[in-house]
N, C-alpha and C positions, 0 to 999 in steps of 0.2 A: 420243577424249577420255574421263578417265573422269570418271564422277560424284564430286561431293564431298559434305560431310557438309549444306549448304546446300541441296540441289537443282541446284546449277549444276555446268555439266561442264568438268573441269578443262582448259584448253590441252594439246595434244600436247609433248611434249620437241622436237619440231622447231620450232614454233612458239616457244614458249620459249626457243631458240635462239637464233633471227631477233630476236628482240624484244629479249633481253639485246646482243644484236650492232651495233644500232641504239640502243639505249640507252648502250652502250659509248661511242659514236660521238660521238652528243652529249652525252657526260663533260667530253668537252674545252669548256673555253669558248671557246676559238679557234672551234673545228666551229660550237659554238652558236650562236655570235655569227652567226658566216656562214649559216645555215640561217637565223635569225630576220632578217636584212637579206635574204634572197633569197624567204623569205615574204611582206615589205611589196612587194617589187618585181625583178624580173628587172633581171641587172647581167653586166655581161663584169670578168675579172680585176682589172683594173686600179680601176676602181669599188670592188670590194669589198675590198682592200685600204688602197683610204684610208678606207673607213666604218669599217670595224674595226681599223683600226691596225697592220695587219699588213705585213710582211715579202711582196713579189710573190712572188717563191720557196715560200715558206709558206703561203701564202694559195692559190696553185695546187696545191702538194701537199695541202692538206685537202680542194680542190676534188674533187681525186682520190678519195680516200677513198668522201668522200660520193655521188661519180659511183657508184665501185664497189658501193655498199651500195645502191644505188639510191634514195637520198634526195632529190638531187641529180640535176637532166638536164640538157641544155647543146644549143645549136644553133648552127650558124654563120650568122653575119650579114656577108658580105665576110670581111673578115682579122680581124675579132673573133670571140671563142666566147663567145654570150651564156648564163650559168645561171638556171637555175629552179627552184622547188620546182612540182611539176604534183602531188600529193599532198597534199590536200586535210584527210586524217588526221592527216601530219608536219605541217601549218602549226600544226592544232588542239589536237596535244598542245605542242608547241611556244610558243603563245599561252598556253595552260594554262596550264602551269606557269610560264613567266616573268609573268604576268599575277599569280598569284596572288604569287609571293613577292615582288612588288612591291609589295604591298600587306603587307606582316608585316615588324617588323621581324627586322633579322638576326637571329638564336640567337647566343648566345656558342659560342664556338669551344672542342670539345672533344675530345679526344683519344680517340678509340673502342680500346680494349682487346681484344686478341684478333680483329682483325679482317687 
Protein backbone atom coordinates (compact mmCIF):
# COMPACT_ATOMS: atom_id res chain seq x y z
CA UNK A 1 0.00 0.00 0.00
CA UNK A 2 1.39 3.26 -0.56
CA UNK A 3 1.34 6.27 1.61
CA UNK A 4 -1.05 9.16 1.09
CA UNK A 5 -0.70 12.73 1.68
CA UNK A 6 -2.71 12.06 5.34
CA UNK A 7 -0.37 9.56 6.84
CA UNK A 8 -2.65 6.70 6.04
CA UNK A 9 -1.67 4.00 3.32
CA UNK A 10 -3.45 3.74 0.38
CA UNK A 11 -5.40 0.16 -0.45
CA UNK A 12 -3.54 -2.05 -3.05
CA UNK A 13 -5.33 -1.86 -6.65
CA UNK A 14 -6.28 -5.53 -5.84
CA UNK A 15 -8.06 -4.62 -2.91
CA UNK A 16 -9.69 -1.91 -4.62
CA UNK A 17 -10.72 -4.24 -6.90
CA UNK A 18 -12.55 -6.60 -4.59
CA UNK A 19 -14.21 -3.86 -2.88
CA UNK A 20 -15.54 -1.96 -6.12
CA UNK A 21 -16.72 -5.88 -7.15
CA UNK A 22 -18.81 -6.22 -4.03
CA UNK A 23 -19.93 -2.82 -4.06
CA UNK A 24 -21.04 -3.43 -7.82
CA UNK A 25 -22.94 -6.18 -6.37
CA UNK A 26 -24.87 -4.55 -4.00
CA UNK A 27 -25.83 -1.73 -6.78
CA UNK A 28 -28.53 -3.74 -7.45
CA UNK A 29 -31.48 -3.30 -5.06
CA UNK A 30 -32.78 -6.76 -5.91
CA UNK A 31 -28.85 -8.01 -4.53
CA UNK A 32 -29.45 -5.53 -1.63
CA UNK A 33 -32.61 -6.24 -0.65
CA UNK A 34 -31.57 -9.87 -0.36
CA UNK A 35 -28.31 -9.46 1.62
CA UNK A 36 -30.15 -7.11 4.17
CA UNK A 37 -33.16 -9.86 4.60
CA UNK A 38 -30.36 -12.53 4.96
CA UNK A 39 -28.44 -10.29 7.44
CA UNK A 40 -31.74 -10.11 9.94
CA UNK A 41 -32.10 -13.96 9.48
CA UNK A 42 -30.95 -16.98 7.55
CA UNK A 43 -33.87 -18.12 4.81
CA UNK A 44 -33.86 -21.05 1.97
CA UNK A 45 -35.06 -19.57 -1.74
CA UNK A 46 -38.37 -19.57 -1.48
CA UNK A 47 -38.60 -17.36 1.82
CA UNK A 48 -36.53 -14.86 0.33
CA UNK A 49 -38.47 -14.40 -2.66
CA UNK A 50 -41.65 -13.54 -0.97
CA UNK A 51 -39.79 -11.02 1.60
CA UNK A 52 -38.50 -9.12 -1.44
CA UNK A 53 -40.94 -9.60 -4.00
CA UNK A 54 -39.07 -11.31 -6.20
CA UNK A 55 -39.34 -13.61 -9.16
CA UNK A 56 -37.98 -17.52 -7.61
CA UNK A 57 -35.99 -17.64 -10.93
CA UNK A 58 -34.39 -14.33 -10.07
CA UNK A 59 -34.13 -14.42 -6.77
CA UNK A 60 -32.01 -17.76 -7.17
CA UNK A 61 -29.83 -16.29 -9.84
CA UNK A 62 -28.81 -13.14 -7.38
CA UNK A 63 -28.46 -15.97 -4.81
CA UNK A 64 -25.76 -16.91 -7.26
CA UNK A 65 -23.98 -14.06 -7.81
CA UNK A 66 -23.67 -13.30 -4.17
CA UNK A 67 -22.58 -17.13 -3.53
CA UNK A 68 -19.96 -16.33 -6.04
CA UNK A 69 -18.64 -12.94 -4.65
CA UNK A 70 -18.54 -14.57 -1.51
CA UNK A 71 -21.20 -12.57 0.29
CA UNK A 72 -23.43 -14.86 0.41
CA UNK A 73 -23.11 -18.94 1.86
CA UNK A 74 -25.66 -21.53 1.80
CA UNK A 75 -25.95 -25.09 3.58
CA UNK A 76 -28.30 -27.85 2.97
CA UNK A 77 -30.93 -28.62 5.33
CA UNK A 78 -32.73 -31.99 3.68
CA UNK A 79 -34.09 -30.86 0.14
CA UNK A 80 -33.77 -27.13 1.12
CA UNK A 81 -30.41 -24.89 0.62
CA UNK A 82 -30.65 -22.57 3.38
CA UNK A 83 -28.60 -18.90 2.87
CA UNK A 84 -26.58 -16.81 5.15
CA UNK A 85 -24.63 -13.80 5.46
CA UNK A 86 -21.56 -15.41 7.96
CA UNK A 87 -19.78 -11.94 7.42
CA UNK A 88 -20.04 -9.90 9.92
CA UNK A 89 -18.25 -6.66 7.89
CA UNK A 90 -21.17 -7.23 4.97
CA UNK A 91 -24.04 -7.23 7.68
CA UNK A 92 -22.29 -3.81 8.98
CA UNK A 93 -21.74 -1.88 5.99
CA UNK A 94 -24.91 -2.96 4.99
CA UNK A 95 -26.87 -1.77 8.16
CA UNK A 96 -24.80 1.35 7.62
CA UNK A 97 -25.71 2.66 4.93
CA UNK A 98 -29.42 1.60 4.83
CA UNK A 99 -29.66 2.82 8.52
CA UNK A 100 -28.37 5.89 7.66
CA UNK A 101 -30.43 7.00 4.44
CA UNK A 102 -33.28 5.94 6.34
CA UNK A 103 -33.02 8.62 8.29
CA UNK A 104 -32.38 11.66 5.53
CA UNK A 105 -34.62 12.51 3.30
CA UNK A 106 -34.56 11.54 -0.41
CA UNK A 107 -32.23 14.17 -2.65
CA UNK A 108 -34.13 15.25 -5.59
CA UNK A 109 -33.17 13.18 -8.52
CA UNK A 110 -30.48 14.55 -10.74
CA UNK A 111 -29.06 13.78 -13.84
CA UNK A 112 -25.08 13.43 -13.31
CA UNK A 113 -23.34 14.72 -16.52
CA UNK A 114 -20.41 13.19 -17.98
CA UNK A 115 -20.54 10.20 -16.02
Amino acid sequence: MAASGGGFEDPSADVLARAAASFGLLASPARLHIVWALARGESDVTGLAERVGGALPAVSQHLTKLKLAGLVRSRREGRRQVYYVDDPDIVEVVHLLVDRLSDRPAPARRRLHGL
